[in-house]
C-alpha positions in Angstrom: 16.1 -9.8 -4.5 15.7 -12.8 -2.2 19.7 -13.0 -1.4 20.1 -9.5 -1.5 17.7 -9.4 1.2 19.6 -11.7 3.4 22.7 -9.7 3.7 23.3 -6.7 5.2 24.2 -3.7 2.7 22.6 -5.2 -0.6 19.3 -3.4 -1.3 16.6 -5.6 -2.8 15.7 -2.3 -4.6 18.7 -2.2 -6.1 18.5 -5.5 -7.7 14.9 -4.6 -9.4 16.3 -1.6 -10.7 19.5 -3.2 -11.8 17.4 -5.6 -13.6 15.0 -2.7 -15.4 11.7 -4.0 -13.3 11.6 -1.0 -10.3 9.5 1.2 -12.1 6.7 -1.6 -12.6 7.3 -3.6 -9.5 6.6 -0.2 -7.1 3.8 0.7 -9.1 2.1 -3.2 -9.1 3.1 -2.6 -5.4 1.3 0.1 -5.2 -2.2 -0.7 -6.8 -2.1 -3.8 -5.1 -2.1 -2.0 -1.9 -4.9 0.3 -2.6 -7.1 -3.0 -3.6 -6.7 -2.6 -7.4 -6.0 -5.9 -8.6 -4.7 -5.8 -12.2 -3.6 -9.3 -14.0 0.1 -7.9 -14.9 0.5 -6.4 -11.6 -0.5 -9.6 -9.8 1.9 -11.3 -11.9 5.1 -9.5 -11.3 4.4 -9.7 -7.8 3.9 -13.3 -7.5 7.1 -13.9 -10.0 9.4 -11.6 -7.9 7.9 -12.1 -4.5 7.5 -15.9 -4.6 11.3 -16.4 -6.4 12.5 -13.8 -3.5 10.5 -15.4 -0.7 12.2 -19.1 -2.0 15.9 -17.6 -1.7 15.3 -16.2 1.8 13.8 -19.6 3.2 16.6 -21.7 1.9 19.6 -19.9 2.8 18.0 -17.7 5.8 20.1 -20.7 8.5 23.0 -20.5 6.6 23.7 -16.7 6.0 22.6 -15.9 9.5 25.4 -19.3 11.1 28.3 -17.6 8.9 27.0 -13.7 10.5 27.6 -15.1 13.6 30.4 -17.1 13.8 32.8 -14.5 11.0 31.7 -11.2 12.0 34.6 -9.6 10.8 35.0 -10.5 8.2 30.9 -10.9 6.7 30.9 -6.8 8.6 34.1 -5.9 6.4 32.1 -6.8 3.5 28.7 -5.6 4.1 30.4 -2.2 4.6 32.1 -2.2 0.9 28.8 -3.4 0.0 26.8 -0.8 1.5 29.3 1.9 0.1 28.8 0.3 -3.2 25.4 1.2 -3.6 26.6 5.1 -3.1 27.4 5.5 -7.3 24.1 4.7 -8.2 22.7 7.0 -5.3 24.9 10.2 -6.1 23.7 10.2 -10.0 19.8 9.4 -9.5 20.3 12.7 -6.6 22.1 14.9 -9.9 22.6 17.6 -10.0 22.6 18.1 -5.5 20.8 20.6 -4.4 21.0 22.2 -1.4 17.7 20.2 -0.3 20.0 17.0 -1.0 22.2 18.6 1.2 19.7 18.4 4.1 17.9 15.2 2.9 21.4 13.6 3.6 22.2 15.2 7.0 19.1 14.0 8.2 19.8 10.6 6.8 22.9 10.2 8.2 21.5 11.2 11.8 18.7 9.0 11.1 21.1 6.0 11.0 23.7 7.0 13.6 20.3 7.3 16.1 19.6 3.9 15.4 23.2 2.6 15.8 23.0 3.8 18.8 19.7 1.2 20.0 22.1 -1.6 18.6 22.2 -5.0 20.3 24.7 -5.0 23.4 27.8 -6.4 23.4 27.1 -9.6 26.0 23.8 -10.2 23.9 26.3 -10.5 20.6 28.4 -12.8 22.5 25.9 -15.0 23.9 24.4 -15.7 20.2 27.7 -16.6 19.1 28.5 -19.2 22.5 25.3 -20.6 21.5 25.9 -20.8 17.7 29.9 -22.2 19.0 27.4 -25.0 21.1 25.4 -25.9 18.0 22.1 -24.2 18.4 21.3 -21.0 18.3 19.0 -19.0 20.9 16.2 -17.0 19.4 14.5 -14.1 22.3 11.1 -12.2 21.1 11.7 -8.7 21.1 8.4 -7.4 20.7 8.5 -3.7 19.5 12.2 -4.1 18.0 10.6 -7.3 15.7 8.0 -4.7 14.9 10.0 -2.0 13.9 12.4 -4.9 12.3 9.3 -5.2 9.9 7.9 -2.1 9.1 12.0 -0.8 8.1 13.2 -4.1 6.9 9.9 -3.8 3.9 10.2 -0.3 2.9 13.9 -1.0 2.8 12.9 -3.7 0.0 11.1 -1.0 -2.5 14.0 1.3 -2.3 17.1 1.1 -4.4 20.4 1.6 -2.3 19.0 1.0 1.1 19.3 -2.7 2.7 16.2 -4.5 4.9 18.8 -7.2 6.4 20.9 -3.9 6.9 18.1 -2.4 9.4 17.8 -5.8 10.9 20.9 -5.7 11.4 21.4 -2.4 13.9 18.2 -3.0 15.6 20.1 -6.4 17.1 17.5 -8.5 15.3 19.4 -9.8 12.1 20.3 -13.3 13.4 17.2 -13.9 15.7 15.1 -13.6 12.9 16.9 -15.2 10.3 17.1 -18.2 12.8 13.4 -17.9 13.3 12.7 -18.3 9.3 14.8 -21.4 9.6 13.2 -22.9 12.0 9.9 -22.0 10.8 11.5 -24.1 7.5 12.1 -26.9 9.6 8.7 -27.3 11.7 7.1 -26.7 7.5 9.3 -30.1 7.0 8.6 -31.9 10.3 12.0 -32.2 12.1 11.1 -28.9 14.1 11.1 -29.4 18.0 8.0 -29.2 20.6 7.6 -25.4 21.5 9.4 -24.1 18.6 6.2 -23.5 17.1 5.2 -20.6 19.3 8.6 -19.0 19.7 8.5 -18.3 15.7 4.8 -17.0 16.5 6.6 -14.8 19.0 9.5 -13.2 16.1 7.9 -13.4 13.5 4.4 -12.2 13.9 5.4 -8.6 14.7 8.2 -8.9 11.9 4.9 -9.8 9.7 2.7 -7.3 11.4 5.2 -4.6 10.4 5.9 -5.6 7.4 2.0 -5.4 6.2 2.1 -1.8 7.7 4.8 -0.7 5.8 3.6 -2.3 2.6 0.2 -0.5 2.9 1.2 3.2 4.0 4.9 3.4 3.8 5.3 1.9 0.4 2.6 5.2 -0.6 3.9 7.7 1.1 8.0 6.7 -0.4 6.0 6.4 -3.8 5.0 10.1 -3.7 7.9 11.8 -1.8 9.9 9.9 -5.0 7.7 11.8 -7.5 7.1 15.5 -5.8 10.2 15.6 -3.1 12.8 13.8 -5.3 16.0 15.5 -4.9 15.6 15.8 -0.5 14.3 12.3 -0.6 17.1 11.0 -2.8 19.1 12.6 0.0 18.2 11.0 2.7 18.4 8.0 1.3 22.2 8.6 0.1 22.8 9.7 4.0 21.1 6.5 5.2 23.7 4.7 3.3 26.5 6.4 3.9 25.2 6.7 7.5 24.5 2.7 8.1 28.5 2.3 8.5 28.1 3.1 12.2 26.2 0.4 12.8 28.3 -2.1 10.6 32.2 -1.0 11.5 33.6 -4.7 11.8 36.3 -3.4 14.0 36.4 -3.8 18.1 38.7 -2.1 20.3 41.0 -5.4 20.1 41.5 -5.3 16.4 45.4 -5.5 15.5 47.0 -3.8 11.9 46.3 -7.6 10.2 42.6 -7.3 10.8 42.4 -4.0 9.2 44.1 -4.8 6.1 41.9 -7.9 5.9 38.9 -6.4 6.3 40.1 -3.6 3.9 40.5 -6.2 1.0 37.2 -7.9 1.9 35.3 -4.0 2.1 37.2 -3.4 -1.5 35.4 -6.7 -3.0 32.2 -5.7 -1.6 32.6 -2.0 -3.3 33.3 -4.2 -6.9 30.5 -6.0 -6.6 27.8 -3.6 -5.9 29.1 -1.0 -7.9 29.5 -3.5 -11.2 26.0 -4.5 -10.2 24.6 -0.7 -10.3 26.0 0.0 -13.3 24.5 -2.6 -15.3 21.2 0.2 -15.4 23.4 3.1 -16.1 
């Protein structure tokens, strides 16, 4: 769950369900959050949570340095990864319905809307000049880092929908990522002065939302799951399938070579999701 986190088109979700644990980690997520604190449910969250919260500290640097400096080619793949979660989506929705129907037209709005608040295209190639110089920039961005937090959690409890992946489109994927890192680094002394405050600055809200989508959201998804199924199951699918707006690896520069590259990375993506989904089938 921890790696899947980290990149962009991988649901944690998926990987609990995959491994036969979703039922019992939402519902230990659940009673946890309405202050009823049993031993098993304790346990499964500690287990998952503290093995998760281990992978994303280690590699958090590393995934985000490789983002950064191979766009195309880490984009090419998070879209075949994204799609690859769509199998496992389409027969939890069976049979569709026409609530399905609107569930995923309001899904796929959902995600071309927030495409559309994306980074900017002299923000992207600042991180990278900075990434090329050997140091990375990190700029708070108060209410994106908040919204980063509260979408990036309820992301995790939800099979087929990626956390890094709404990082990602809000223009916050890297910054934070570089934040955890160097929050790793000041935890091992060989942090710099001042850096303390500027992972206050990203990652507090990123925290802050996170807690608010682990009290309420996490809920509310609970129930929509058990009473609104087949519309919520639908939105979900059109979040998916709508995320590729934000992710298409390709600029207005791209030549026939890059395409055909980025095909055979997006192919490799599918595979691996899909074999991944199928293990719970």
């Amino acid at each position: 769950m921890g790696f899947a986190n980290l990149v962009p088109g991988v649901s944690g979700g998926t990987m609990i369900l995959v491994m036969g644990l979703y039922d019992d980690f939402i519902a230990a997520v659940a009673n946890v959050t309405r202050l009823r604190f049993r031993r098993r449910d304790l346990l499964i969250l500690i287990v998952i949570g503290g093995a998760a919260a281990t992978a994303i500290v280690t590699m958090a640097g590393t995934v985000a340095h490789i983002v950064v400096v191979q766009r195309q080619a880490m984009f090419s793949i998070f879209v075949g990864l994204t799609l690859g979660g769509a199998p496992l989506l389409l027969h939890m929705i069976r049979p569709f319905t026409p609530a399905s129907w609107i569930g995923l037209l309001f899904g796929v709005g959902a995600m071309v809307a927030i495409a559309m608040t994306g980074q900017d295209p002299s923000a992207k190639a600042a991180l990278k000049e900075s990434v090329a110089a050997g140091q990375m920039i990190i700029q708070p961005a108060y209410v994106r880092d908040l919204l980063a937090g509260v979408l990036g959690m309820s992301a995790m409890v939800l099979p087929g929908i990626s956390g890094a992946y709404m990082l990602l489109i809000l223009g916050r994927y890297e910054h934070i990522l570089a934040a955890i890192d160097m929050a790793k680094n000041l935890a091992s002394s060989s942090g710099r002065e001042g850096d303390v405050a500027l992972v206050i600055e990203v990652l507090g809200p990123v925290a802050l939302g996170s807690l608010l989508s682990l009290v309420l959201l996490s809920n509310v998804l609970k129930w929509m799951l058990r009473h609104k199924k087949q519309p919520t199951l639908g939105f979900l699918l059109g979040i998916l399938l709508g995320s590729i707006v934000g992710i298409w690896p390709f600029a207005g520069d791209a030549v026939a070579s890059d395409y055909v590259f980025g095909a055979v990375l997006a192919v490799a993506g599918f595979a691996a999701t899909a074999s991944l989904s199928k293990i719970s089938a």
